[in-house]
N, C-alpha and C positions, 0 to 999 in steps of 0.2 A: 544540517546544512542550511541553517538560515542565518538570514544578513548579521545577527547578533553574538558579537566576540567579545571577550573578555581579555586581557593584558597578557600579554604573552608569556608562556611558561616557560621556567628551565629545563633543563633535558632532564632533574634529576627527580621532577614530580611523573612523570612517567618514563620507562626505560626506551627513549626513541633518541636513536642515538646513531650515528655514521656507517655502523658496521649493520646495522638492524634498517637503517634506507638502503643501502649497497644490495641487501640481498630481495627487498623489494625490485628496487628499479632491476635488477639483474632478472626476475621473472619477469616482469615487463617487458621488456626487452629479449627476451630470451637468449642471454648470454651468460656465459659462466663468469667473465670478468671485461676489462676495461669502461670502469665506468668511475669516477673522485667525485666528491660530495666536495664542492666548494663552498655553500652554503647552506642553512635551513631554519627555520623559523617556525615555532607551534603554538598555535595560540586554541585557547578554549571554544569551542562551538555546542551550539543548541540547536533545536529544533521550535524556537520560541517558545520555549521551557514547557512544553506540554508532554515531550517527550520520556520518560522514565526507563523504559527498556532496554537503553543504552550509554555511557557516557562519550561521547564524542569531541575531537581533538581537529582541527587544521593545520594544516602542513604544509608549508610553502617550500619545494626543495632546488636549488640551482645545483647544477651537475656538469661532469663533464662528459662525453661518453664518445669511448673510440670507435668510428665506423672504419670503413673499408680502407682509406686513403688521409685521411683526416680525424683531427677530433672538433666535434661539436659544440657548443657551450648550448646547453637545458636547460628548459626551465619546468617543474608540472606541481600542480596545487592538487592535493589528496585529501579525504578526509576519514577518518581512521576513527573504527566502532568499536568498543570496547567494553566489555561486562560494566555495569554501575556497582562504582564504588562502596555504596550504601548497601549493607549486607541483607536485608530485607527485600530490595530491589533485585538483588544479586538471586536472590534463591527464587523469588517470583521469576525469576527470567528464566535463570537454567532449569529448575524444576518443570516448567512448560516450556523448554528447550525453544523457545523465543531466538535463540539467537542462532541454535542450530540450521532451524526451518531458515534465516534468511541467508545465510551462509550457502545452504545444501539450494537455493534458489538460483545464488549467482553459477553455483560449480555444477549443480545436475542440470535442473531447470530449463534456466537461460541456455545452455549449451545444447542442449537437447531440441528447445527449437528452434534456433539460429541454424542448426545441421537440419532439422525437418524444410525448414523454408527453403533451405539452398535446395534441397534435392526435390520437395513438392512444387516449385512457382520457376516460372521460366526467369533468366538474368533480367532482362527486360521488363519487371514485372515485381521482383524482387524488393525494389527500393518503396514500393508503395505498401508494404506491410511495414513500418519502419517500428521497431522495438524500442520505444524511449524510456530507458533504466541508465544509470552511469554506470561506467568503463570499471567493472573491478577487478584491481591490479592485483588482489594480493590475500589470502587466505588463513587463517590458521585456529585449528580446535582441536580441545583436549576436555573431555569429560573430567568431572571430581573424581578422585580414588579413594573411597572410603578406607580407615583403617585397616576394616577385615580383610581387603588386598593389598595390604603393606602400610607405607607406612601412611599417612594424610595428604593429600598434593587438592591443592584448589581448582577450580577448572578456569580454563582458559579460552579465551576467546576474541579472535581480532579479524576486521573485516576492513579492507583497504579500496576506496571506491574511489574515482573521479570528481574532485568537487566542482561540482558546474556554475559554477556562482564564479568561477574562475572563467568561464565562458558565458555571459550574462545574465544566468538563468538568477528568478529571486524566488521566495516565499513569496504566497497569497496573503494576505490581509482579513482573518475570519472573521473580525468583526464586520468590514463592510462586505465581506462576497466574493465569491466568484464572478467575473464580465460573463456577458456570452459568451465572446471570444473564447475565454480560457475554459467556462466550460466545454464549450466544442473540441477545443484541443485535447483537455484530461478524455472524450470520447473516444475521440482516434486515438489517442494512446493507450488507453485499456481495453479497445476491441482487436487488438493487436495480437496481443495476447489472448485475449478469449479465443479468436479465431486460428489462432496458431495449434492452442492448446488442446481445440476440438476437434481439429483438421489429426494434432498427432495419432491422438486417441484411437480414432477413425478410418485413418489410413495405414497406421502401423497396428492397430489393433493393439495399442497398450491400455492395460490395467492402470492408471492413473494410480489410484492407492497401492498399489501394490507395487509399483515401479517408484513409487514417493512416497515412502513409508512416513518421510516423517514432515509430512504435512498436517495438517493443523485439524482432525478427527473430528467428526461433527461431535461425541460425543462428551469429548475433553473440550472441543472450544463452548458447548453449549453451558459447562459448568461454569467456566469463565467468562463468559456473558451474564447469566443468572446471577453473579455474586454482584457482578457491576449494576446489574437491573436493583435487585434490591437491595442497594447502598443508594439506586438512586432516584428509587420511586418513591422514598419519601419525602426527599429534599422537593420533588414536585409536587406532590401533594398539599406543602406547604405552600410552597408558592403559587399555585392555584388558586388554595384558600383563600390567599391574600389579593386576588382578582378578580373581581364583580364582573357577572355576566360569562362564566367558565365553568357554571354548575355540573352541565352535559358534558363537556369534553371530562372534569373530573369523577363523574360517575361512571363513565364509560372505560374510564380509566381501570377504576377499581372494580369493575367487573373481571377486567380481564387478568386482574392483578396477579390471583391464584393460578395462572394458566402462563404466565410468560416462559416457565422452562420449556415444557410442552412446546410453545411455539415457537422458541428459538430452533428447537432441536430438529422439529419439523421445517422450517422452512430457511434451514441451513442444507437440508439434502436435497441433493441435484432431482431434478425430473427429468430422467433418459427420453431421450439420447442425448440429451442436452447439457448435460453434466460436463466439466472442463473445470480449468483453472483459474480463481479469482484471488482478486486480494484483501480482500474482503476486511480493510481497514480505508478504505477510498475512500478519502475526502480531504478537503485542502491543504489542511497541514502536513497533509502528504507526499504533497507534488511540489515542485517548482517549476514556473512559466517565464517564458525569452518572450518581447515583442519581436515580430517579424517584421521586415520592409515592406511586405504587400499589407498590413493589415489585420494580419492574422497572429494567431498565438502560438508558438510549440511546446510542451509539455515531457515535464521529465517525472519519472513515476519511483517515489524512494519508499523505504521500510515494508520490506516484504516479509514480516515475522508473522503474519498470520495470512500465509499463501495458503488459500485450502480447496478443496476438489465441490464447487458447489453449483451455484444458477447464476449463469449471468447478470440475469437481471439485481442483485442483491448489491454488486459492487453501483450498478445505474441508480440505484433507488436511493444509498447511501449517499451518494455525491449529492443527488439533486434534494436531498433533504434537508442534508446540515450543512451545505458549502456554500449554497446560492440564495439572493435575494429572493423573497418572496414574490413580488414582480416578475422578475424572470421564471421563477417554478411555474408561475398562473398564466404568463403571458406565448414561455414558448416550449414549455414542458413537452407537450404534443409533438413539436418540431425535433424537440431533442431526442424525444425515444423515436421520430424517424430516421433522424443523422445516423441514430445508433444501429437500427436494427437494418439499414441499408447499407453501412458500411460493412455490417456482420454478413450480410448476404454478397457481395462484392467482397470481400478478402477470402470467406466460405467458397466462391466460384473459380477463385485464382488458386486453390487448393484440391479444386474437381470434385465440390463439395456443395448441393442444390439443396440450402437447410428448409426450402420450403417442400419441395419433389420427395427429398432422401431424407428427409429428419420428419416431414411435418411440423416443423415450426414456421406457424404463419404471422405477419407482425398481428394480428387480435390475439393471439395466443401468447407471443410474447408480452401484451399491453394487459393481459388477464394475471401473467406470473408476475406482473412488474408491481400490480395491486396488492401483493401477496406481501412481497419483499419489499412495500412500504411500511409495512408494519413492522416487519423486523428491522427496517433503518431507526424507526421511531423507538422500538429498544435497546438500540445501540445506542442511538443519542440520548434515553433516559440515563443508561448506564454512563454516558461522562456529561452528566446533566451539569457539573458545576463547573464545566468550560464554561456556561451561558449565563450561568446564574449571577447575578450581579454587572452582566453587560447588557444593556437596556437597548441595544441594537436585536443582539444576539437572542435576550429575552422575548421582542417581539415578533422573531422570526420562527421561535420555537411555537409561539402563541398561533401565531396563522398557520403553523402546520399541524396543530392540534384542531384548529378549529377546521380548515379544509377537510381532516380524515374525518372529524364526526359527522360534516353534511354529508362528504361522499362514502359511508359506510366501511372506511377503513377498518375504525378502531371499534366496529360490530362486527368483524371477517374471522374473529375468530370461531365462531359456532358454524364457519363452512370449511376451514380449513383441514 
């Protein structure tokens, strides 16, 4: 769902066709029939090509649709997720059911606490936990069928969302950063969810894992972290090499080298009662941001394949590592894990839920685990180390965050972890 389209396809590179919108829009709308497809238009979409885990498609559809007394001429822009092409992408995805987990987000997930907030927060009150995800219209999955149960069928998978870019929303710019502004924004929109998540948990006394089976397993996501870590801890290492005056940060590096599965695995598990639901791929190319009238930023939060049951603080530490100016991390870092951990205590209060009284989480407590889950941001970002490599913005933003965790004993936290 970013600003970058390719030339429009015919209906017959993928099967999106009049009869196959009709029975979209007809969920939508939750009607069995009157509704004519007057027009539609599909063109190629990206997610600024960093994306792999899905192939995605734009939808432009005009429609007619019978209401009560009248018919109305529609218009709604869609953007439609679809297994990757490329058969190697294709098995990476469903084999770690990538597409399952964001699927079962829109249909379990999301639904579960949109119903939690209605029944825990007064009307009144309501509108200020506000869940910024887009509007998904439309569903469909089908596991592979091996041989041994008949005859071969491939698996299927399609995910029908809101494009907001149809409603002004754009991609971030990773090269130069996230503003404050839009950092603040991605805040309130991902405590939204933390706070909903822990409020369920909590007050309906659910099992998170067990109620979301198939969310994203510390023990599976840790392997697939580890693979990405070392594919791409040597690509830094080289590049280190090649930077005079980065002796210590590369030594410290290679200390911990033998130890990153360990610490992925460890500091992917929740610390009760604190434990909830993150997304633990946060960071800009993730989101899209609308300027406001007043000033401010709003925040739409996309690709929730690796929705998993962990620390809050992991998705906070992620954002503020790899999405933002170095400047900003040094100058209002402080101010942001306040924004954070006070909005989390005001949406936690609108839930009847006192995280510093009834949980013991106090902000030093949260500002101690956020220390933690800076180092696991730093191996996530070594793990897609070659977004950076070769952007001389991007390069010297990884460099000041190397050199900040060595003064402040980040990347020596493993021998207390």
């Amino acid at each position: 769902m970013s600003d970058t389209e390719e030339d429009s396809l015919s209906s017959e590179s993928w099967p999106i066709n009049e009869d196959w919108l009709i029975e979209v829009l007809k969920k939508h709308h939750e009607v069995r029939s009157g509704i004519k497809i007057t027009d539609f238009k599909v063109k190629q979409g990206c997610h600024d090509g960093v994306n792999n885990l899905s192939d995605i498609l734009s939808v432009s559809v005009a429609y007619e649709f019978q209401e009560a007394d009248h018919v109305a001429s529609k218009h709604l822009d869609i953007v439609i997720k679809l297994l990757p092409q490329d058969p190697f992408s294709r098995f990476f995805v469903t084999e770690a059911q990538f597409d399952l987990r964001e699927i079962k987000f829109y249909t379990s997930i999301l639904p579960d606490l949109l119903a939690f907030q209605e029944s825990a927060v007064a009307k009144e009150d309501s509108a200020t936990i506000l869940v910024s995800v887009p509007t998904c219209f439309y569903t469909q999955y089908a596991p592979a069928i091996s041989p041994s149960q008949g005859s071969p069928e491939p698996p299927e998978s399609i995910l029908v969302l809101e494009d907001m870019r149809s409603l002004g929303y754009k991609g971030a710019n990773f090269t130069s950063g996230l503003t404050v502004s839009q950092t603040e924004s991605a805040i309130r929109a991902i405590v939204a969810i933390h706070a909903l998540s822990l409020g369920l948990k909590l007050k309906k006394k659910v099992d998170v894992n067990e109620k979301y089976p198939f969310l994203f397993q510390t023990t599976r996501a840790t392997e697939s972290y580890q693979q990405l870590v070392e594919q791409g801890m040597p690509q830094l290492t080289k590049f280190l090499e090649g930077k005079p005056g980065y002796e210590n940060e590369l030594k410290a590096l290679n200390k911990i080298r033998t130890k990153t599965k360990e610490l992925i695995e460890t500091l992917l598990q929740p610390i009760e009662p604190m434990g909830l639901i993150t997304h633990t791929d946060f960071w800009c190319n993730n989101l899209l941001f609308r300027a406001e009238g007043d000033g401010t930023d709003s925040c739409i939060i996309l690709d929730w394949q690796m929705v998993t049951y962990s620390r809050p603080t992991n998705d906070l530490a992620l954002l503020l590592i790899s999405s933002i100016p170095s400047n900003i991390r040094r100058q209002h870092g402080g101010r942001l894990l306040d924004l954070y951990y006070n909005l989390l205590k005001s949406y936690c209060q609108k839930l009847d839920i006192d995280v510093e009284a009834d949980l013991g989480y106090s902000r030093n407590k949260m500002e101690l685990e956020y220390r933690q889950s800076e180092l696991l941001a730093l191996l996530l970002c070594i793990g897609s180390i070659d977004i950076a490599i070769g952007n001389p913005v991007a390069e010297q933003r990884l460099l000041d965050v190397l050199r900040d965790f060595n003064e402040e004993g980040i990347l020596s936290m493993d021998e207390c972890i």
